[in-house]
C-alpha positions in Angstrom: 93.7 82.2 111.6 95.0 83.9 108.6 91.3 83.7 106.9 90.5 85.9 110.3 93.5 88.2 109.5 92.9 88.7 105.5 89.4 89.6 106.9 90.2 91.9 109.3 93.1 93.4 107.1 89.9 93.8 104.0 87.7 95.7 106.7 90.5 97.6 107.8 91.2 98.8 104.5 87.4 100.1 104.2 87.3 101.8 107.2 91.1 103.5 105.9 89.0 104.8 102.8 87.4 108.9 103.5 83.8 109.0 103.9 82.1 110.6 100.3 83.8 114.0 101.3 84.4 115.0 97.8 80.3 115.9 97.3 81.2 118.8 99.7 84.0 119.9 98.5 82.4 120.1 94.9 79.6 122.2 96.3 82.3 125.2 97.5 82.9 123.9 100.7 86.7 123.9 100.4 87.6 125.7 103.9 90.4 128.0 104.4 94.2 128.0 105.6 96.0 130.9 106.1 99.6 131.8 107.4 99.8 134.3 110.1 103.4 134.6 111.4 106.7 132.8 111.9 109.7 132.6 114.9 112.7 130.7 115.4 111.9 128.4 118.9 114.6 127.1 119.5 118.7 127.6 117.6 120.9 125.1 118.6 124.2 124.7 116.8 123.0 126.4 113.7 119.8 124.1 113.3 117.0 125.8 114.3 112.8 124.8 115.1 110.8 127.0 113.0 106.8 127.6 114.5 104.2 129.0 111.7 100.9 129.5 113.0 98.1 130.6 111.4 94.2 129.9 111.3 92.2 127.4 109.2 88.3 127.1 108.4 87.6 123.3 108.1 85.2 122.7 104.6 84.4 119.7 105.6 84.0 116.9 109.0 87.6 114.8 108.3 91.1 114.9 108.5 93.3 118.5 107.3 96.9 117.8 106.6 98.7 120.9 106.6 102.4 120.6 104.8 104.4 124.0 105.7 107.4 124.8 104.2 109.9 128.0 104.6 112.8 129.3 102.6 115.1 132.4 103.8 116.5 133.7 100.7 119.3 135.8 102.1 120.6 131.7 103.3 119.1 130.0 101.1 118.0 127.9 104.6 115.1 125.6 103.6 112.7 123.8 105.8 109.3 121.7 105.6 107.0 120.2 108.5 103.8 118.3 108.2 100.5 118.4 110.8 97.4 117.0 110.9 94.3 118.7 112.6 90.7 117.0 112.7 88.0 118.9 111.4 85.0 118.0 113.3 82.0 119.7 111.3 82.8 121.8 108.8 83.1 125.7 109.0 84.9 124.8 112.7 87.7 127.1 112.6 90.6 126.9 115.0 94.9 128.1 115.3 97.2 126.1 113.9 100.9 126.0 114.8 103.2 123.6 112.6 106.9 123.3 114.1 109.5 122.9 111.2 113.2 121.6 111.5 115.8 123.8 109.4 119.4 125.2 109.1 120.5 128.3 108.5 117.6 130.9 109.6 118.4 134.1 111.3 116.1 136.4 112.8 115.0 139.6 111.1 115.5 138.0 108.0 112.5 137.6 105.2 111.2 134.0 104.7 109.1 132.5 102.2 106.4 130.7 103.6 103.8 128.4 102.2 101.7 126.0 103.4 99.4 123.5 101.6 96.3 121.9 103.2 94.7 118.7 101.9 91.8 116.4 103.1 89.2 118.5 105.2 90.4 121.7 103.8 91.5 122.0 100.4 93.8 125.6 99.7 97.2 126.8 99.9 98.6 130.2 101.5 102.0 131.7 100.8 103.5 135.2 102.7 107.1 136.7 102.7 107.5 137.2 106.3 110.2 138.6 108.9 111.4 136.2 110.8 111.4 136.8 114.3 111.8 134.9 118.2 109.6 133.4 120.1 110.1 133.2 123.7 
């Protein structure tokens, strides 16, 4: 039983390991993230849910993490929030949305916000925004 298990565990961790991706990605094939805009969802007691959305071009077939963050200077309120998207062939394009959990935002105040994308799509974005509502 445990021979079965190391086994399966040993195959496990081979399937776990990305496909030769990096040959793309050496050739160029990088893709593209990009921030579009930014709006509280949801304030609750002073902790608010951020959304960022924006638009990515996959580089290659695979897993893109995105990893957003924000920070409103005039606050100093700070949040982060992760996402994954699947890339299935690469040049696929498609709208992201990546909801973050902070304190401290206000509408029609400037944010910082950056985002970095790993995996299928390998660059980083970063706008000073207003922040507004979303309803």
């Amino acid at each position: 039983m445990l021979r079965r298990l190391a086994v399966l565990a040993a195959l496990m961790g081979v399937a776990a390991v990305p496909a030769p991706a990096s040959a793309g990605l050496l050739r160029g094939e990088s893709g593209q993230v990009k921030i579009v805009s930014a709006g509280i969802a949801t304030d609750t007691a002073g902790n608010q849910l951020v959304n960022v959305n924006g638009y990515l071009r996959c580089g290659i077939a695979g897993l893109a993490v995105l990893d957003v963050s924000l920070y409103g200077s005039k606050t100093m309120a700070l949040a982060f929030g992760p996402s994954a998207y699947q890339c299935r062939y690469p040049g696929e394009s498609f709208k992201w949305l990546v909801t973050t959990a902070g304190v401290g935002f206000r509408g029609g105040d400037p944010v910082t916000v950056k985002v970095n994308a790993t995996g299928a799509v390998i660059d980083s974005d970063a706008k000073t925004l207003t922040l507004g509502w979303q309803t």
